[in-house]
TORBA-314421 format. One record per residue (C-alpha): residue in one letter; y, z, x; residue number from 1. Coordinates in Angstrom, 2 decimals. Each point is the difference from the previous one (the first is absolute). Example, Ala and Ser with C-alpha at 12.3 -4.5 7.8 and 13.67 -1.06 7.14 Angstrom:
<recs>
REC   resn         Y         Z         X   resi
REC      A     -4.50      7.80     12.30      1
REC      S      3.44     -0.66      1.37      2
</recs>
This chain:
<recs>
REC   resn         Y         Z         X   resi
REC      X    -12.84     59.36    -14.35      1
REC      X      0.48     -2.89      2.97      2
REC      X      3.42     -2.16     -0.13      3
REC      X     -1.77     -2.62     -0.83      4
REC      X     -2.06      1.19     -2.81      5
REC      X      3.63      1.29     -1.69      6
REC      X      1.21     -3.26      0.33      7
REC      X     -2.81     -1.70     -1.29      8
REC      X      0.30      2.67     -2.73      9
REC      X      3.32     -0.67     -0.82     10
REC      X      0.53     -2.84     -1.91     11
REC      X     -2.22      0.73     -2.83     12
REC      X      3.05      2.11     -1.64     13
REC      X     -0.12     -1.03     -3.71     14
REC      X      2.93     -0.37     -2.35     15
REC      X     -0.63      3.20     -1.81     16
REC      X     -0.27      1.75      3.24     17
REC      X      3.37     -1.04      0.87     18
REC      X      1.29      0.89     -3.75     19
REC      X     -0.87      3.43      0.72     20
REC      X      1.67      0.07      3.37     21
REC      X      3.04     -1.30     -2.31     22
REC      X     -0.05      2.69     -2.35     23
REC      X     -0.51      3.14      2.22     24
REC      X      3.19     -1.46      2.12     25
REC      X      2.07     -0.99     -2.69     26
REC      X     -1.03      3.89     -1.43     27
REC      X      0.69      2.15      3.15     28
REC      X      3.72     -2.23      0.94     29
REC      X      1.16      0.49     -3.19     30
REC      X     -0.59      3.71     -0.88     31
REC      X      0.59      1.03      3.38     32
REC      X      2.21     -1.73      2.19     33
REC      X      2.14     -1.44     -2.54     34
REC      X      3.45      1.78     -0.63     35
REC      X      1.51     -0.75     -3.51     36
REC      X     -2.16     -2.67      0.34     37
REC      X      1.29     -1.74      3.15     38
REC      X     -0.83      0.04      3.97     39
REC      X      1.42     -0.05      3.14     40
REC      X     -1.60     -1.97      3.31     41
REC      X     -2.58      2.75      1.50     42
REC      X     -0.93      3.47     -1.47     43
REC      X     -1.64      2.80      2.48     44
REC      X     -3.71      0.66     -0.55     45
REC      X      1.33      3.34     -1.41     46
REC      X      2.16     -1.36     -2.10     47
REC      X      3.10      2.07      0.82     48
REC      X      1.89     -2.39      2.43     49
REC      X      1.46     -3.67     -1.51     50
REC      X      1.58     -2.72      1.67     51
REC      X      2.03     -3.19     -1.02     52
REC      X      1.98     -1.53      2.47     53
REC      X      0.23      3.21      1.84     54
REC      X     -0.47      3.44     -1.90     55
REC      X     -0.59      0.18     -3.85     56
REC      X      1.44      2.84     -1.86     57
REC      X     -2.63      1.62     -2.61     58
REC      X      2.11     -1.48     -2.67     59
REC      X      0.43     -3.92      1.32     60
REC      X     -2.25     -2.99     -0.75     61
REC      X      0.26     -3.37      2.00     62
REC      X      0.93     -3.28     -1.33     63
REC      X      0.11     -2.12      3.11     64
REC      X     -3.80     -1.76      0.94     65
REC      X     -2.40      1.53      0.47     66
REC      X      1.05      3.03     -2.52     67
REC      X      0.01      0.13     -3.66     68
REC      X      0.15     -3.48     -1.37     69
REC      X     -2.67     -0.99      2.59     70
REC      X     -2.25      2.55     -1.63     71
REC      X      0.86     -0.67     -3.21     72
REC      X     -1.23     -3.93      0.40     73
REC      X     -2.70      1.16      1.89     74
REC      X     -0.97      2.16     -3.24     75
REC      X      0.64     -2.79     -2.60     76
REC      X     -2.75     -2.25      2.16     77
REC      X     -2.26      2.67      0.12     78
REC      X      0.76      0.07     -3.95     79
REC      X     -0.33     -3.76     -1.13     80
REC      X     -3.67      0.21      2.52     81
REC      X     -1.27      2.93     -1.71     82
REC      X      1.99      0.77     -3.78     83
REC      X     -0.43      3.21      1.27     84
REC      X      3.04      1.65     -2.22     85
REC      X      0.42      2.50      2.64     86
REC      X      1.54     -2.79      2.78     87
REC      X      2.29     -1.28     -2.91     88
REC      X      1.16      3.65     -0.48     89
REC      X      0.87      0.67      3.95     90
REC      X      1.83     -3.34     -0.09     91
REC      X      1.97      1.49     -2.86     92
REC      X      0.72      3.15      1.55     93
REC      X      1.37     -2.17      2.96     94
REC      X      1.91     -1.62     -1.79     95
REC      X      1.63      2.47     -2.11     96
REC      X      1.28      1.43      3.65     97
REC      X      1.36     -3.09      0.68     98
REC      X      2.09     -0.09     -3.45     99
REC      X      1.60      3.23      0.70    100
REC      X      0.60     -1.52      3.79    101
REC      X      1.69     -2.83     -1.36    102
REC      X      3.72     -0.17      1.10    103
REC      X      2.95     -1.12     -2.37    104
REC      X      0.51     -2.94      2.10    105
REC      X     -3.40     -0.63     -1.27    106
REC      X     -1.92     -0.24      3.42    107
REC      X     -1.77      2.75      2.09    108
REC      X      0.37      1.53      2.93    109
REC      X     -2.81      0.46      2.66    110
REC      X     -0.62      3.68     -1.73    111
REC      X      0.20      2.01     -3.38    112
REC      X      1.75      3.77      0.81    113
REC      X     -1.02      2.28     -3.16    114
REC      X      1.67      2.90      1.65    115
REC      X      2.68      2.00     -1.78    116
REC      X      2.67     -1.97      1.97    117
REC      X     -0.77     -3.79      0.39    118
REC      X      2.30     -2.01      1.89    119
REC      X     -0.85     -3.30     -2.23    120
REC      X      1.76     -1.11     -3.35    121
REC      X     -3.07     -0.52     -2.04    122
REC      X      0.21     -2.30     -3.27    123
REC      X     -2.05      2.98     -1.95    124
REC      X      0.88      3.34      1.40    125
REC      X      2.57      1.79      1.65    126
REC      X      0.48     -0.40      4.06    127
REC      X      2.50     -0.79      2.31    128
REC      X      2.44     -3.47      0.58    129
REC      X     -2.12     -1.76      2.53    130
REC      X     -0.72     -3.31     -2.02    131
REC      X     -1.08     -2.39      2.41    132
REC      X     -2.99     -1.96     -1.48    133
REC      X     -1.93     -1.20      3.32    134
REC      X     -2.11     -3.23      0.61    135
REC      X     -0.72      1.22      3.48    136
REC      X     -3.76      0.04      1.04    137
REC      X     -1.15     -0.84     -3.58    138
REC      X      1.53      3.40     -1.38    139
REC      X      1.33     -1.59     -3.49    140
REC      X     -2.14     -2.94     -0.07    141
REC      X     -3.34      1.81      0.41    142
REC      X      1.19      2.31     -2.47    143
REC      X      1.10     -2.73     -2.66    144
REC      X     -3.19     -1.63      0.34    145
REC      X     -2.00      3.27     -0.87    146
REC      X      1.86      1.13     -2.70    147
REC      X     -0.07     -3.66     -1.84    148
REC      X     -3.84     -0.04      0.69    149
REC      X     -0.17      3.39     -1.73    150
REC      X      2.12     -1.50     -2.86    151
REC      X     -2.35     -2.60     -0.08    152
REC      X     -3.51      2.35      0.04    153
REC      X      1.93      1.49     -3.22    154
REC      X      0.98     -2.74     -1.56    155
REC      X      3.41      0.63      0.07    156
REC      X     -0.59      3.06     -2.44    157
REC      X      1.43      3.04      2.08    158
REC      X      3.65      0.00     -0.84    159
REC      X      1.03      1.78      3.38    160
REC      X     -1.73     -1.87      2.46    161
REC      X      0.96     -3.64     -1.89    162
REC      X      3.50      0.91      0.45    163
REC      X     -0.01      1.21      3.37    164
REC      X     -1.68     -3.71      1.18    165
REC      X      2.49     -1.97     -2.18    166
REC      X      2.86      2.21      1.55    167
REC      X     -1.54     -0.15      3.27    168
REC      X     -0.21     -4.22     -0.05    169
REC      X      2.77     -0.36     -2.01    170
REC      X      2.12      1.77      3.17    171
REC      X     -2.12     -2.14      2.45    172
REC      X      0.80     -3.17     -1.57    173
REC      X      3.93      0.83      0.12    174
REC      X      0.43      0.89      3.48    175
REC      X     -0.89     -3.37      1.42    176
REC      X      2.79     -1.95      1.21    177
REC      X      1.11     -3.12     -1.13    178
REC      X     -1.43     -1.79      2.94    179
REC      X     -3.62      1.51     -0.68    180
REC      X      0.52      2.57      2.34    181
REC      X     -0.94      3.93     -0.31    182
REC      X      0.94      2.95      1.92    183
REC      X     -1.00      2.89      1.41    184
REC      X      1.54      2.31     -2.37    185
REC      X      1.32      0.08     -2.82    186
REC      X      1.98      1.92     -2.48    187
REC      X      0.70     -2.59     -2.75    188
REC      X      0.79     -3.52     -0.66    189
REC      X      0.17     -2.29      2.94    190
REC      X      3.67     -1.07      1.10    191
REC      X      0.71     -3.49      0.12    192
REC      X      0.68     -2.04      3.27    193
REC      X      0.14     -3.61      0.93    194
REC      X     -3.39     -2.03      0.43    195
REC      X     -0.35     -1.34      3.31    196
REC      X     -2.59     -1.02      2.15    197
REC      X     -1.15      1.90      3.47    198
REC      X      1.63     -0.39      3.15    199
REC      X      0.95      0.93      3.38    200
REC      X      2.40      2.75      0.20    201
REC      X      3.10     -1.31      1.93    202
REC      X      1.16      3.15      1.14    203
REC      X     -2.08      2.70      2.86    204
REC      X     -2.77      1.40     -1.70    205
REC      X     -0.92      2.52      2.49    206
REC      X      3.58      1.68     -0.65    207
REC      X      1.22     -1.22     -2.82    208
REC      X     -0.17      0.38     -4.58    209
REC      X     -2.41      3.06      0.53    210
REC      X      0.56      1.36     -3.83    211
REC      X     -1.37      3.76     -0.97    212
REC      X     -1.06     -0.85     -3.46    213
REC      X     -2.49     -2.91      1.31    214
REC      X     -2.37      1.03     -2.98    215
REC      X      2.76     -1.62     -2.42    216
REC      X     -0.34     -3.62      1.76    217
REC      X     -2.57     -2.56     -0.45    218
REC      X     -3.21      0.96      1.01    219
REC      X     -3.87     -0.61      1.06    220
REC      X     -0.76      3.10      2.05    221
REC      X     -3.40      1.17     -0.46    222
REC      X     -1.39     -2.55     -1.79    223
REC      X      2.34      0.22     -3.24    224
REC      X     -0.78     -3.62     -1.23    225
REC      X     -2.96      0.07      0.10    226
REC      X     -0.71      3.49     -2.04    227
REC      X      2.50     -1.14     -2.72    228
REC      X     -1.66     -3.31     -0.52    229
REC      X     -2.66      1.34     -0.53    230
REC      X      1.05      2.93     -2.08    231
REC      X      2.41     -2.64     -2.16    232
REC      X     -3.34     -2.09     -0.15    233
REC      X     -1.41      2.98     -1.99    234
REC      X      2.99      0.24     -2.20    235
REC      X     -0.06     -3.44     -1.22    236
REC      X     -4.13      0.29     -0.60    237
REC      X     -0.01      2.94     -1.43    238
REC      X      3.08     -0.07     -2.60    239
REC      X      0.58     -4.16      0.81    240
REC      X      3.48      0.89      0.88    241
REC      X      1.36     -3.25      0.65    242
REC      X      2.97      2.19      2.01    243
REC      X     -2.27      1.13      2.40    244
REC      X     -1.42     -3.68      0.44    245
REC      X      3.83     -1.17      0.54    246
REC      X      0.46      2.98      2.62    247
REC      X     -3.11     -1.57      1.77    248
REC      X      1.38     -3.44      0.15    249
REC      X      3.41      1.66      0.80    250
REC      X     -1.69      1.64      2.88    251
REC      X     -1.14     -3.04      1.47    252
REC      X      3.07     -1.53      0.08    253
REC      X      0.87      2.86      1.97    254
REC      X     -2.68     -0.63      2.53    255
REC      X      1.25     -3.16      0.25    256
REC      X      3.50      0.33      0.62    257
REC      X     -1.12      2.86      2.67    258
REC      X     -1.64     -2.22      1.95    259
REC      X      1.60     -0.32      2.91    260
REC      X      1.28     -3.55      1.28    261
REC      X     -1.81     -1.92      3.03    262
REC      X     -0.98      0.64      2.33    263
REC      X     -1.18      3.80     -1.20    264
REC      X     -1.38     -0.87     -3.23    265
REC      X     -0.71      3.70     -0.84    266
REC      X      1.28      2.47     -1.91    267
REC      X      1.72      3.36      1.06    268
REC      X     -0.69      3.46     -1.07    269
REC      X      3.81      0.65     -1.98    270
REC      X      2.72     -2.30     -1.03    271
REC      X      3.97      0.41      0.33    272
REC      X      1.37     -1.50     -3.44    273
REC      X      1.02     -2.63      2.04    274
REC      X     -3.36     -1.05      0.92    275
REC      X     -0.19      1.27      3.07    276
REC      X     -2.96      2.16      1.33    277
REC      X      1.16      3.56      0.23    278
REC      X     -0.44      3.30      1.95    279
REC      X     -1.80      2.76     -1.61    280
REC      X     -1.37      3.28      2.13    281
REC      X      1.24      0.09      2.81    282
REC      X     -3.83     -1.27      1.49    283
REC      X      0.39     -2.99     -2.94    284
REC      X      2.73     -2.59      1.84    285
REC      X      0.56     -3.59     -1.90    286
REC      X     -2.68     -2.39      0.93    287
REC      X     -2.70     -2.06     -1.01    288
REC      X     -2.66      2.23     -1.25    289
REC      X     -3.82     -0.59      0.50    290
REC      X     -1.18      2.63     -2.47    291
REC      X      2.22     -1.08     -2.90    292
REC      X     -0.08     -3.38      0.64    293
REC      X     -3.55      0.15     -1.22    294
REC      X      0.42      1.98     -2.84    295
REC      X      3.04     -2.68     -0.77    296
REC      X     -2.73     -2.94      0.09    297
REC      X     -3.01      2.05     -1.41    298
REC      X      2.75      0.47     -3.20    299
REC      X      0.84     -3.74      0.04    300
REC      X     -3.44     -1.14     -0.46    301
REC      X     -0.69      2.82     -2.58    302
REC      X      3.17     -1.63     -2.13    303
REC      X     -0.83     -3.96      0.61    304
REC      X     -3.42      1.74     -1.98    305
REC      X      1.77      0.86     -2.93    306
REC      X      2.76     -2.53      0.03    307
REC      X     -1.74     -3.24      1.54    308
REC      X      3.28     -1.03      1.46    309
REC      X     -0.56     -1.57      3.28    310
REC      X      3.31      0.96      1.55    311
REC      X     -1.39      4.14      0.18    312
REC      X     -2.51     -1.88      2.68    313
REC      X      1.89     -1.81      2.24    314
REC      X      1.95      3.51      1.48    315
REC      X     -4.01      0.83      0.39    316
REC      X     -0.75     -3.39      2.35    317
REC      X      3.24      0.46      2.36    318
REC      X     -0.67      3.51      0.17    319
REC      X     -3.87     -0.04      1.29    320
REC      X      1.59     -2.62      2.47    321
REC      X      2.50      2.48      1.48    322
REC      X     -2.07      2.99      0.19    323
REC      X     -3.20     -1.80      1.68    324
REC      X      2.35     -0.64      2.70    325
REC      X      0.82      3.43      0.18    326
REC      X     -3.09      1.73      0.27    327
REC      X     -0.77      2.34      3.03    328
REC      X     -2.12      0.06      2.29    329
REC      X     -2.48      2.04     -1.75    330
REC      X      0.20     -1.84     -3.22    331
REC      X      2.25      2.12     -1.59    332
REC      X      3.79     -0.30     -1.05    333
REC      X      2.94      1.99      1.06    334
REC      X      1.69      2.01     -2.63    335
REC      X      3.44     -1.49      1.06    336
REC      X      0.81     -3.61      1.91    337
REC      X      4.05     -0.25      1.19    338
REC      X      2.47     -2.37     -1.76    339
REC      X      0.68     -2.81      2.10    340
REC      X     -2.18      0.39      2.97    341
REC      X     -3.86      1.17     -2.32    342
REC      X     -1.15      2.39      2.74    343
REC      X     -1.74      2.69     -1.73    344
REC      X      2.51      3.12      0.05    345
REC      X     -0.52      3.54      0.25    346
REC      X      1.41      3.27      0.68    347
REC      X     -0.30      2.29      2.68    348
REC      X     -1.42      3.78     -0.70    349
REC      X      4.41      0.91      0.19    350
REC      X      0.68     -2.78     -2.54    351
REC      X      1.27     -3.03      2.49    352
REC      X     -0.81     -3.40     -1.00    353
REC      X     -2.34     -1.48      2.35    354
REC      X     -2.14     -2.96      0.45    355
REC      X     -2.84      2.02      1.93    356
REC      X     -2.64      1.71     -2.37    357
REC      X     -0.82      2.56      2.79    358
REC      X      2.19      3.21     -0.92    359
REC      X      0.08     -0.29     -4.11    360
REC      X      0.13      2.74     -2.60    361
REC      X     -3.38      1.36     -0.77    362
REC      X      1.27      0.70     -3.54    363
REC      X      0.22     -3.48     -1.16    364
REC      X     -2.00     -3.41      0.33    365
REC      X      1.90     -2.47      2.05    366
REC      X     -3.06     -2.25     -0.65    367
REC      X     -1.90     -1.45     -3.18    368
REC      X     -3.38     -1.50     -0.33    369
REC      X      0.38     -3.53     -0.67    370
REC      X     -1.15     -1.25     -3.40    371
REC      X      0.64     -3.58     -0.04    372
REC      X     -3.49     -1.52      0.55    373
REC      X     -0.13      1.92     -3.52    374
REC      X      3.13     -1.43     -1.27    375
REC      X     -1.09     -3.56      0.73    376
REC      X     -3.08      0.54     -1.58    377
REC      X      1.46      1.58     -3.29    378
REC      X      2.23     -3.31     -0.05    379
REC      X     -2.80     -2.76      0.40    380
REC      X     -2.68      2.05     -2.02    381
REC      X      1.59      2.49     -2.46    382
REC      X     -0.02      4.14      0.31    383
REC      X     -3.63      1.06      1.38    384
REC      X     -1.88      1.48     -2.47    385
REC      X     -0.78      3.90      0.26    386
REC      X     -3.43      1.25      0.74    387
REC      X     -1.38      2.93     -0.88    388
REC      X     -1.42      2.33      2.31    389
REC      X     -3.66     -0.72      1.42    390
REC      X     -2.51      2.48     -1.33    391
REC      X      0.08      1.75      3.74    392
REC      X      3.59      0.52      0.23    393
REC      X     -0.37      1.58     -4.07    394
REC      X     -2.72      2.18      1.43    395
REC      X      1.91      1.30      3.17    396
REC      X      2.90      0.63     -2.62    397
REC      X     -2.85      1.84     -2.13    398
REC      X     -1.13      2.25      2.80    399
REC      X      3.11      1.08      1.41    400
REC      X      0.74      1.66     -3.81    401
REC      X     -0.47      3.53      0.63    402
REC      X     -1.95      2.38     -2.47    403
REC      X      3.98      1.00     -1.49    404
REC      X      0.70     -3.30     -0.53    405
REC      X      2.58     -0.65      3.57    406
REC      X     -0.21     -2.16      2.40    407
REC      X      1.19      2.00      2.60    408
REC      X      2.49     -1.64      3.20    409
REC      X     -0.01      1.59      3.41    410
REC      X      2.52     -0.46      2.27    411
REC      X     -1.15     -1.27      3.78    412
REC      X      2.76     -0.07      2.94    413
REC      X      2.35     -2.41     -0.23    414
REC      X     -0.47     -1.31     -3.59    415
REC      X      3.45     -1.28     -1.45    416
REC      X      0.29      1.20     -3.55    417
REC      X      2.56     -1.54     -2.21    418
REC      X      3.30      2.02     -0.01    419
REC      X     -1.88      2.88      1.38    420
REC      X      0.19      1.45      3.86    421
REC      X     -3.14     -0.05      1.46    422
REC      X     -2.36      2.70     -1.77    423
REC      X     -1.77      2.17      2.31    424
REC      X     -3.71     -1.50      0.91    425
REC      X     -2.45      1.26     -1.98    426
REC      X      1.98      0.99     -3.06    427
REC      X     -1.43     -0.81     -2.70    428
REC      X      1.79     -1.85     -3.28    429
REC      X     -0.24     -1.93     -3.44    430
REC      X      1.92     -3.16      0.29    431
REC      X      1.16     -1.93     -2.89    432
REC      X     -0.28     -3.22      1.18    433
REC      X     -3.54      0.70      0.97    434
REC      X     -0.73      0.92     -3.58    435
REC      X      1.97     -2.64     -1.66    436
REC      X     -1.91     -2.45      2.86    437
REC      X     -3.31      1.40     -0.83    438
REC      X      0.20     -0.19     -3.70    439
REC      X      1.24     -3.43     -0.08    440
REC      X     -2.88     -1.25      2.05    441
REC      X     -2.24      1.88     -2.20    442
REC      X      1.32     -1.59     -3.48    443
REC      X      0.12     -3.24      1.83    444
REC      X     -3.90      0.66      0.37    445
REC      X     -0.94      0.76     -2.99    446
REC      X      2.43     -2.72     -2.54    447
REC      X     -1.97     -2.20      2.54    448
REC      X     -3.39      1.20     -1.22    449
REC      X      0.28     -0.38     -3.36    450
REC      X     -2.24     -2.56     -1.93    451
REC      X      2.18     -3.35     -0.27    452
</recs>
């Protein structure tokens, strides 16, 4: 067949086509790849080698995105597009795993260790006495947000699972600071300190307050506000938890005491409890932040939604100001703009603070993609409304479904995998955030073809 007779081929996919794409998929991940009914990043062809962020033991699941909570949502949309019993039952599985994953503190770490010798302190087994509950990358919040839509699929009636969500927010809700504030980590209750606006730091920077435990202080590294709005969102739909709601609003008070003062009306990636924007890794110095300064506005907007308070938009208006006039050249932002003078910083390959992006660390992005022609948009027009997938893209999703139900990742030179060093080209894998990726598009597809 020509290239162009596939393509004119391909976008006469129906929606029961696509349901049985759904069902062999959701049949092969979950008998095969699973383990105690959770999943790491990437899984060899063979089956025999797993990988998180770095190597998976044969007894470890993954919690951070895109392991087991992403394809444990990925199941319950393939579930609510299909009723197909079998999708609920994977999402159960997942998130059974994640119960017995769940730490005392209440949170989750970014992996489950069912070994015979687990360094965690787990809320419903025995382990070890690492405690700390983490918000980084999404690991607790995606995992919340799962296990309370599970609760909700059955309707509240599985004692276990219930618990572990209530447990899970009630921990969530108590380790936010007074000022609105999260951290990193945490292990408990949040301590109490005084509420202050941002501000300069009077004191060197470069040299100067460095603290080890960074993951205790205030914090919006990889995009934490905007991953527990939305997962606090959830909370208050689903069980109208008018805690979670106060969190929200709580949060954007936050946002607006972070934002910096004039003329860098941006926000910073960590907070001192004095306000001040903080070191983290040693490649994370204070400064105004591009990346999370997005997330920061993207999470005010989401809030003035649910609140209709106009003071969650004005942060939003003298923040799009500020970062239009620091775009790049190429359009983009830079992950980090200096206190005082707003050149974009970066480090050198050795770790030196520089304003030249010529020599950086190839293991981190010193520059984001600027989303603020979206931002505006949200803030004069409302949230865009999701599509679903055109009939082509369904069918190319279709096709790639191999006869055991896999769609099947091959590694080309100088692909950058998430945790992962570079696999060799040609190797051949199962990802899960192609799956979870594939099978959302495909549920999105067919909700969107049923009769009105």
């Amino acid at each position: 067949m020509t290239t162009l007779a596939a393509a004119f081929l391909l976008p006469f996919v129906q929606a029961d086509e696509a349901v049985q794409a759904l069902k062999k998929a959701v049949a092969y991940y979950r008998t095969t790849v699973a383990v105690r009914g959770g999943y790491v990043y990437y899984t060899s062809e063979d089956l025999r080698d797993r990988w998180g962020e770095g190597r998976a033991t044969p007894d470890q699941i993954w919690v951070q995105p895109p392991g087991t909570p992403a394809v444990g949502l990925a199941y319950l949309a393939a579930w609510r597009a299909t009723k197909d019993p079998v999708c609920l039952e994977a999402a159960v599985a997942a998130a059974r795993a994640l119960v017995d994953g769940q730490l005392e503190s209440g949170g989750w770490q970014n992996h489950v260790d069912f070994g015979p010798a687990p360094k965690h302190q787990y809320r419903t087994r025995k382990g070890g006495r690492n405690n700390n509950s983490s918000f980084d990358d999404g690991q607790t919040q995606t995992a919340l947000r799962f296990m309370m839509a599970v609760d909700e699929a059955l309707d509240f009636k599985d004692a276990a699972i219930h618990e572990a969500a209530q447990y899970g927010l009630s921990a969530v809700l108590k380790a936010q600071f007074p000022n609105g504030a999260f951290p990193q980590v945490f292990r408990g209750p949040a301590p109490h300190h005084p509420v202050v606006p941002a501000k300069l730091p009077d004191y060197d920077w470069r040299t100067e307050k460095r603290v080890k435990e960074y993951w205790d202080l205030y914090t919006l590294n990889d995009g934490l506000a905007g991953t527990l709005c939305e997962t606090l969102l959830e909370a208050h739909r689903i069980y109208k938890d008018e805690k979670a709601r106060a969190a929200l609003v709580r949060l954007g008070e936050f946002l607006i005491l972070a934002q910096m003062p004039s003329p860098q009306r941006g926000w910073a990636q960590q907070y001192t409890y004095e306000m001040c924007p903080a070191w983290a890794r040693k490649f994370e110095p204070p400064a105004i932040s591009g990346g999370e300064g997005q997330d920061a506005m993207e999470t005010l907007l989401a809030i003035h939604r649910l609140t209709g308070e106009a003071r969650f938009l004005e942060p939003v208006k003298a923040g799009l100001a500020y970062y239009r006039a620091c775009l790049l050249p190429d359009g983009g932002l830079a992950r980090y703009y200096e206190l005082g003078t707003n050149k974009p910083l970066y480090m050198t390959s050795d770790y030196r603070l520089t304003n030249d992006d010529r020599d950086v660390p190839s293991h981190y992005a010193f520059k984001v993609k600027s989303r603020l022609d979206a931002i505006e948009k949200e803030m004069r027009e409302g949230p865009e409304v999701a599509k679903p997938p055109s009939a082509s893209e369904v069918a190319r999703i279709v096709k790639s479904l191999d006869a055991q139900g896999r769609w099947v990742s091959t590694a080309v030179a100088g692909e950058s995998l998430v945790g992962q060093p570079k696999f060799p080209p040609g190797m051949r894998y199962l990802s899960s955030a192609v799956f979870a990726r594939n099978v959302e598009s495909l549920s999105a597809f067919v909700a969107a073809s049923r009769p009105k």
